[in-house]
N, C-alpha and C positions, 0 to 999 in steps of 0.2 A: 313545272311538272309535279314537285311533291307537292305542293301549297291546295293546285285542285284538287289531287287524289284525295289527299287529306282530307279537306272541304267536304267531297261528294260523299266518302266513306263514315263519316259521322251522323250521317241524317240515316233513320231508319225509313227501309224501300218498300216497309208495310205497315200498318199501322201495328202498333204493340195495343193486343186485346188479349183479353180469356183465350186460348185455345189459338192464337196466332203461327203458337210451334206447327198447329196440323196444317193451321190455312196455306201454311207456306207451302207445306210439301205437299199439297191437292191445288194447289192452286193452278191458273194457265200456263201453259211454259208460253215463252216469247218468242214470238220469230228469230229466225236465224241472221244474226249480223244487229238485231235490236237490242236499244237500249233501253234501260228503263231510267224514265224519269222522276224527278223527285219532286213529290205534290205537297205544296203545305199544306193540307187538308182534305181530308177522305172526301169521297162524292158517294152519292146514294145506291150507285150502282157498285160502287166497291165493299159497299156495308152488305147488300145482297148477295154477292158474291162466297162472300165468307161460309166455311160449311159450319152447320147445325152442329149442335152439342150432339155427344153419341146415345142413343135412344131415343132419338126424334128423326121426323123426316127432313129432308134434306129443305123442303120448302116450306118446312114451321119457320114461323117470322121469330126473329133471335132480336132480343134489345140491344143496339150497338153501343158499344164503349167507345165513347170520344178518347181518342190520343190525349196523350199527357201535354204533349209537345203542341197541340194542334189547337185551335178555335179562335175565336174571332180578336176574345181578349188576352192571347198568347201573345208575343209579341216574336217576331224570329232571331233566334240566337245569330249571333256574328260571329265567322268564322274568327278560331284563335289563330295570332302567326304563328308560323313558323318556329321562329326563335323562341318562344314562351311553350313549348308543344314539351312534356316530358317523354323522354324518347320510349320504347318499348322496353321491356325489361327493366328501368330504373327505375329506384324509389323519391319520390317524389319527398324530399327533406323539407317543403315548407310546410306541408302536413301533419299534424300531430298524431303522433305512435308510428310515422311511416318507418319502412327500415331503413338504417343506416348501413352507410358500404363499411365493409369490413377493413379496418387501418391495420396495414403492412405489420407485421411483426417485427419488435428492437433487434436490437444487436444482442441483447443480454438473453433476449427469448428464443435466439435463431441458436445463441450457442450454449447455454444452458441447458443441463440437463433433462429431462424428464423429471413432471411433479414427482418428490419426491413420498416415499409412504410414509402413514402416520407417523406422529412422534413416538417415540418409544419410551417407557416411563424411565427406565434408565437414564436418559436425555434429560426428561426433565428433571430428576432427582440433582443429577448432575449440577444441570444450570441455576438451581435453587440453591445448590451449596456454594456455588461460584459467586450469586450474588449476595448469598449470607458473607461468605469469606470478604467479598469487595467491600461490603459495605461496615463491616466490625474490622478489616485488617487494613485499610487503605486510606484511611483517613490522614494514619499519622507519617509518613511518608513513606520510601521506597527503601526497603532491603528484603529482606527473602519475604514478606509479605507476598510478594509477587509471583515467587514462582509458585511459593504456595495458593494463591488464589489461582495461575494457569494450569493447575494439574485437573485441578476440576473437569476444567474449559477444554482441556484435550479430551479427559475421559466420555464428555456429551459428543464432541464431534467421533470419536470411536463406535459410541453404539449407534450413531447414525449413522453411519458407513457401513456398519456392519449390517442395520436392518436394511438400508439400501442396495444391499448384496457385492460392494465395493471391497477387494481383495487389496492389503496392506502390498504394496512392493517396495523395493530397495531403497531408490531416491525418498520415496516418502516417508519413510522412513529416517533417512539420510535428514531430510527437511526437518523434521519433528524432532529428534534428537539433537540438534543443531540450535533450533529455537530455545527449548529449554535450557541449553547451556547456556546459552545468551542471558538468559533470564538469571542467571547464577552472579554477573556481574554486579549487578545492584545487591547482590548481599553484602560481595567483597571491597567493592571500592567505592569511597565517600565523594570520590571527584562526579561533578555533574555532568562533564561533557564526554567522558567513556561511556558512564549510565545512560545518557539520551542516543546517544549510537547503539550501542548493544540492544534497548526497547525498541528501538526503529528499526534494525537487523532480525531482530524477532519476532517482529510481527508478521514482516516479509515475508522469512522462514515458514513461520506457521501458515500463510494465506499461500504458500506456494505447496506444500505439505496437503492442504485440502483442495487443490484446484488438480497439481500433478501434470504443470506445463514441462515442456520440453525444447520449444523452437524460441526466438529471438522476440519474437511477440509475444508467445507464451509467458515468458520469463520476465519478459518488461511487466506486462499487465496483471500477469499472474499474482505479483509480489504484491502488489494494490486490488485485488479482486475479492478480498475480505469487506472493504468497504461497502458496493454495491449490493450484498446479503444481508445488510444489517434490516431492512423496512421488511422484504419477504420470509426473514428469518420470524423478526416478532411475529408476523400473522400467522405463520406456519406454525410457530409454537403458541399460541393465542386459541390457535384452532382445536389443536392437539387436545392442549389444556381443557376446553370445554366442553370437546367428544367426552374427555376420560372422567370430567366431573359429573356429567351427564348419564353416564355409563354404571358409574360408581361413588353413586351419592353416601350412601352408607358407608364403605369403606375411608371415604376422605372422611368423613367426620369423626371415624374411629381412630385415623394416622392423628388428627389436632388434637382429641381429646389429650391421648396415650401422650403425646408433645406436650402439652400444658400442663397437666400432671406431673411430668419427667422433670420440667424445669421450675416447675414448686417445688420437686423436693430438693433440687439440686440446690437452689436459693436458701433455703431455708435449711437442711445440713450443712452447708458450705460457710450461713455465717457463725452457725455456731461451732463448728471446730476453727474457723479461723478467730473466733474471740476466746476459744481453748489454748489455742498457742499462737504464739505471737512469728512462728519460723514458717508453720503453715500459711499462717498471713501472707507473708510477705510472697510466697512462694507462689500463692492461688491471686494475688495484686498481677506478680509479673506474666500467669500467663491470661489470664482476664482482661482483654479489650478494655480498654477506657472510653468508656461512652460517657461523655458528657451532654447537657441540655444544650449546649451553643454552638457545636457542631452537629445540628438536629438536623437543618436543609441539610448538608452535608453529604450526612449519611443514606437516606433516602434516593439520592443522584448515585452516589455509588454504587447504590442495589440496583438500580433502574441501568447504568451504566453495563456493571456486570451481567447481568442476566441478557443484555441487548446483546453484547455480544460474544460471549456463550452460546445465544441464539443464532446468531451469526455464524458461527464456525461449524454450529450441527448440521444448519442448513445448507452451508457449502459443503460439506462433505456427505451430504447426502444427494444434493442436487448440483453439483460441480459445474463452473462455467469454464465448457472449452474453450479455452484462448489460446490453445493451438491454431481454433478457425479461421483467427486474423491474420490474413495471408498478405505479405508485402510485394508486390511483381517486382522483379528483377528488373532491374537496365537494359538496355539496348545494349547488346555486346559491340566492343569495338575491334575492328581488325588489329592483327600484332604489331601493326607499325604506330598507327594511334595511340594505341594503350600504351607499350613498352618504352618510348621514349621519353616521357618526360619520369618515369620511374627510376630509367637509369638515370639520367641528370640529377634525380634529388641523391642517389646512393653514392653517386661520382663526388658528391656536395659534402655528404655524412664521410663518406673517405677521409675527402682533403681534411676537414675539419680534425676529425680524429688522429690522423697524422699528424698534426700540427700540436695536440694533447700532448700526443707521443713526444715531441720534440720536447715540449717542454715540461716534460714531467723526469727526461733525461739529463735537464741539465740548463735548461734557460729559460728556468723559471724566477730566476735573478734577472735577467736581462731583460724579460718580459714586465716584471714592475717595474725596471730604471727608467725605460721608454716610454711606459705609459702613468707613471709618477701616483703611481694605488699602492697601498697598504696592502698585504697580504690576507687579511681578512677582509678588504672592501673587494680585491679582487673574487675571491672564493663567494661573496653574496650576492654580486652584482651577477656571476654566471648562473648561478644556481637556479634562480628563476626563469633565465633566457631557453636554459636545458630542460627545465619540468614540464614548461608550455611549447617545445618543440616535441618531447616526449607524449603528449596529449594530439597535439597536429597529428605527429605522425600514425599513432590509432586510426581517428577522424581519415585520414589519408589510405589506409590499408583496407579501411570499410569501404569506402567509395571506390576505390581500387577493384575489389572482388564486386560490386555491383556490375562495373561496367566490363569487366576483365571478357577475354572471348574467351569463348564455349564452343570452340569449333570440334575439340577431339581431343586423343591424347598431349601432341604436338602442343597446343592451348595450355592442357593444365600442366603440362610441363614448365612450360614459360613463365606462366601465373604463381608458379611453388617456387622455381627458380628468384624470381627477381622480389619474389615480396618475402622469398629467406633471407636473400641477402639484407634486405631493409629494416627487416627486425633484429636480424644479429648486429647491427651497425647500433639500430638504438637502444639493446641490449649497454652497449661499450657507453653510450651517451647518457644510459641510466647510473652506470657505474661513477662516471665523469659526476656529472649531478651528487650524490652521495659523497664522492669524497670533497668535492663544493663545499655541501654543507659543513661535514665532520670539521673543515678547516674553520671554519666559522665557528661552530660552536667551541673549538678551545681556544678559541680568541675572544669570543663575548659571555660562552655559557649560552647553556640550553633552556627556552620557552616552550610554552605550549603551541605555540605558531610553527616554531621550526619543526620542533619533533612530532606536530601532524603533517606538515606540507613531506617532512621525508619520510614517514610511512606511505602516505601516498605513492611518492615516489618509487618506491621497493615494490609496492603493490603494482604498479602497472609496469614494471618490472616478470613481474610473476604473469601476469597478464600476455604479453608478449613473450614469453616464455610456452604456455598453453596456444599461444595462435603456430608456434613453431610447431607444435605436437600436433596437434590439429591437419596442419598443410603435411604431416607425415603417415600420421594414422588416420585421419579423417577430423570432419569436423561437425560430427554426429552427436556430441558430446558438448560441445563447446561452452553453448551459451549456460548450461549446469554448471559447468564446471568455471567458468569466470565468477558466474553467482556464488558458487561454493567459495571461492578463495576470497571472495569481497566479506564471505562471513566469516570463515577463520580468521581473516586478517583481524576485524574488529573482534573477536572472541579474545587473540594473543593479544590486540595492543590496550584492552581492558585488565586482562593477567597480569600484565605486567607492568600495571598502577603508572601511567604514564607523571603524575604529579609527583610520585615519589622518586622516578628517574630523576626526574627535573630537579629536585632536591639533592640525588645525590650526587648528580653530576657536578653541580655547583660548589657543594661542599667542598665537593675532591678535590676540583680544580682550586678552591681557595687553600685548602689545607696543605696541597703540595706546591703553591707557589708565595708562599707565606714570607717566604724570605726577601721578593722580588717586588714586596710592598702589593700584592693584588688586593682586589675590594671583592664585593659580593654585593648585592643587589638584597638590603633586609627588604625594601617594601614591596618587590615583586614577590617575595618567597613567604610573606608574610598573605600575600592572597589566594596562596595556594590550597588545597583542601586538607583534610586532619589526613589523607594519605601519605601526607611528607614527614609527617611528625618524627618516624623513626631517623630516617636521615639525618636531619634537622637539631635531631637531638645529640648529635655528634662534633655540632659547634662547639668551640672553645667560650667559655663564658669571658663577657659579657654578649655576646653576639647571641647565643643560645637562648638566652633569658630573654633577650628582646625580639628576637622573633616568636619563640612557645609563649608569650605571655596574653599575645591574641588569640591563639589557641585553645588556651588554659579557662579563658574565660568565654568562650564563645561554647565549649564541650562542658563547662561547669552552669551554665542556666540551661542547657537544651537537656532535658528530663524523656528521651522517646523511649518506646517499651521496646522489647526484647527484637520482634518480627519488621519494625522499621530502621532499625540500628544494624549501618555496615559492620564489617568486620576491622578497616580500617580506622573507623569512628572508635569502635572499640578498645583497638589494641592502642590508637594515639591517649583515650582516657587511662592505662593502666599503667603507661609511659608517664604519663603527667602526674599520674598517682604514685608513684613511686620517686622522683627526681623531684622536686619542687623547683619552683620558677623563682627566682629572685626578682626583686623590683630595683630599677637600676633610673629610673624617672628620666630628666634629658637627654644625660649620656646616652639613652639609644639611639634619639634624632642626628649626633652627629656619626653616629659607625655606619661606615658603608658607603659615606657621601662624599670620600675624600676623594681629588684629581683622579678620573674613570680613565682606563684605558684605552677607552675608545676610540679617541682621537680624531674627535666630532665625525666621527660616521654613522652613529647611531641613531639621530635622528628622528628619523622615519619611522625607528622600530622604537622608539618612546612610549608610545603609549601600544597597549598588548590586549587589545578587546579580549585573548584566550586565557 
């Protein structure tokens, strides 16, 4: 049925002439119930037929226009199929300039702001100093450098927010204040692996601070939503840029001159009072960038770095991507009998367990190692981990819980507050169990950097389950802010509190007060510690002292970094070392610390200490 229609409707049912539009509408009507046929070629009496041009009589003879379509050497078009036919309304894509169908909008464009308004020269003065500071402050590595080059980077993302008409509130606040303290740690402490938590805490912060998530996806993606700003930030600010130079040719050539002048004279004063006195020198060395020719690529990445994203952070907080929108569907709720049983069997579980603690933490805890023939630190290590990876499940377990939990009424969340309270106070006690684990371990072997991160952890999702209890009381409106916030104080305290110099002093202690009982100390683990331990360290009894600082001594006496890349730790270990001198004690240090270990071959495993 379509294939003729199609067919028939293709052919025109008059010939296409001069003035064909009138012939039609003067033309014969048809009988009624008649069809008209389709003629390959006019006939004489149709050419007759045709009315006259207007100003002539109707039987002035008119010279016929032969069809395009039509005569002897035409040949007849073949109907096209079906399937090859481009339908009505659609553009025809093997055609050239035909239109294209319009593709679906991302995810980033559905939830992302509104183009955000021009850049604001604020913004860019801003990001132009951020990536001067990147590129003159960053070269030589990581201490307050950094928060110095992200004051900048806040202040461009500020005047972006503000010409976008975007009002400062609490948590964002909260975010941004957060971040920068983050950024305080790499002043303070020489250890690397506080510093790379604390920048990765910070960055979060900041990227959560310009987005201004709230719900569980928000907060996931939010923390990572600085990323995806970085390509529409540069074109954003690329644009900016070329409006305002565009706008204001004159004036920019006025700000470069006034600039080139400024830093002639400043060259050219500076070196002459600094070959005036020799105290000025030194003084205008230490706060003057060291720019050398060999660090040249270098430097150029770091300005290009900085200014990207600088660019980044204006344009998210000018154009924010909601990632509140990413909505998760809930579970299928399950009836009270479904859900609540295998709940109380795990709690019935965490009970017995704990009861069993209880037993022997009153008194058979002697009979517990006779039995099973462990060492009291092999016992305290072997649980330790059993309880941090039950501590993790049971999270894992509480989430999937409230997905599927029923939603029928009060009655529901009754039951649902009830039994997942009892499960967090249970692994509240199993947190505690966990810590004193360790605590026991470490005054039997001394503290690494493995242990004293795995039980910060441990205390952290401690705190963590602690807020789900608040949550299941006061609501849990709040929540996913508030685990994110305790995830970043956590690393803010366990950066403050120079976790390599704990390490140090723990060990010291415990050798200093068991000194009498023959104890060792571990010089080559404490000898790979960062210049953070120095003070501790320095509390050894010589010759132990002198052969652990003498790696120190000489690793802080070649490294020459300027003022803005140098810890506080880095510093205060060089003034330690400047003050006490190190003795050289040659052999004798290979054998201290290596004599019959306590350990009592259960150590092992923990031989070697990737942290």
């Amino acid at each position: 049925m379509s294939d003729q229609s199609s067919g028939t409707s293709s052919r025109p049912e008059t010939p296409p002439e001069s003035g064909g539009a009138e012939g039609s509408a003067s033309g014969a009507r048809l009988p009624s119930g008649a069809t008209a046929e389709p003629k390959s070629e006019a006939s004489p009496e149709d050419l007759r037929r045709t009315r006259a041009p207007a100003g002539k009589p109707a039987s002035a003879s008119v010279s016929p226009v032969p069809p395009r379509s039509t005569g002897p050497d035409v040949p007849e078009v073949p109907e096209v199929p079906a399937y090859l036919r481009t339908p009505q309304g659609a553009a025809d894509v093997w055609q050239r300039g035909g239109q294209k169908r319009p593709q679906p909008p991302g995810v980033l464009s559905r939830l992302r702001h509104p183009s955000p308004p021009a850049v604001p020269p604020a913004t860019l003065w801003a990001v132009l100093a951020t990536a001067l500071l990147s590129a003159l402050l960053l070269g030589e590595g990581l201490g307050a450098n950094l928060l110095i080059v992200a004051v900048p980077a806040a202040l461009a993302a500020f005047f972006a927010a503000r010409s976008a008409g975007r009002v400062l509130r609490p948590w964002t606040a909260v975010w941004a204040v957060g971040g920068l303290a983050l950024l305080a740690i790499p002043a303070l402490r020489e250890a690397g692996w506080p510093v790379f938590l604390a920048v990765v805490s910070a960055l979060a912060l900041g990227s959560l601070a310009l987005h201004g998530s709230r719900s569980w996806p928000g907060v996931l993606l939010g923390s990572l939503g600085l990323f995806p700003s970085v390509a529409g930030g540069v074109r954003w600010g690329w644009r900016g840029l070329r409006d305002r130079a565009g706008d204001s040719g004159g004036r920019a050539r006025t700000v470069v001159r006034s600039a080139a002048v400024a830093a002639v004279l400043l060259i050219v004063f500076g070196a002459l009072f600094a070959s005036a006195d020799a105290a000025f020198a030194d003084l205008l060395g230490s706060l003057t960038p060291d720019v050398s020719v060999g660090d040249s690529p270098w430097r150029p990445f770091l300005f290009v770095l900085g200014a990207a994203g600088a660019l980044a952070a204006a344009y998210s907080a000018a154009a924010p991507v909601r990632w509140d929108g990413v909505t998760v569907r809930p579970g299928r709720a399950r009836n009270r009998l479904e859900w609540a049983i295998p709940l109380i069997v795990l709690n019935l579980l965490f009970a017995a367990f704990l009861a069993l603690q209880l037993v022997v933490l009153l008194g058979g805890y002697d009979k517990v190692l006779d039995e099973t023939g462990l060492l009291p630190a092999e016992y305290a290590r072997q649980g330790f981990w059993q309880l941090l990876w039950a501590t993790v499940l049971t999270l894992l377990v509480i989430a999937l819980a409230l997905r599927w939990a029923p939603r029928g009424g009060p009655r529901d969340r009754t039951l649902v507050r009830s039994v997942l309270g009892v499960l967090c106070v249970l692994t509240l006690v199993v947190v505690a169990s966990a810590l004193r684990r360790m605590d026991l371990y470490v005054d039997a072997f001394g503290l690494t950097r493995l242990r004293i991160s795995v039980a910060a952890v441990e205390l952290w999702l401690g705190v963590v389950l602690v807020l789900i209890i608040a949550a299941g009381v006061f609501g849990a409106r709040m929540l996913p802010r508030a685990i994110a916030a305790s995830a970043a104080v956590g690393v803010l305290v366990f950066g403050l509190l120079s976790p390599d110099g704990l390490i140090a002093e723990q060990n010291v202690q415990r050798y200093t007060d068991d000194r009498t009982s023959d104890a060792t100390i571990d010089i080559e683990y404490l000898k790979g510690l960062s210049a953070d331990a120095v003070p501790a360290l320095d509390k050894l009894p010589e010759p132990l002292r002198s052969c652990v600082l003498e790696h120190f001594q000489r690793d802080l006496a070649v490294e020459d970094t300027p003022w803005y890349a140098t810890s506080w730790g880095e510093a205060r270990a060089r003034d330690i070392l400047e003050e006490t001198s190190v003795q050289y004690h040659g052999t004798e240090c290979y054998s201290l610390g290596q004599e019959a270990d306590e350990r009592g071959g259960h150590e092992e495993e923990d031989s070697y200490d990737p942290y």
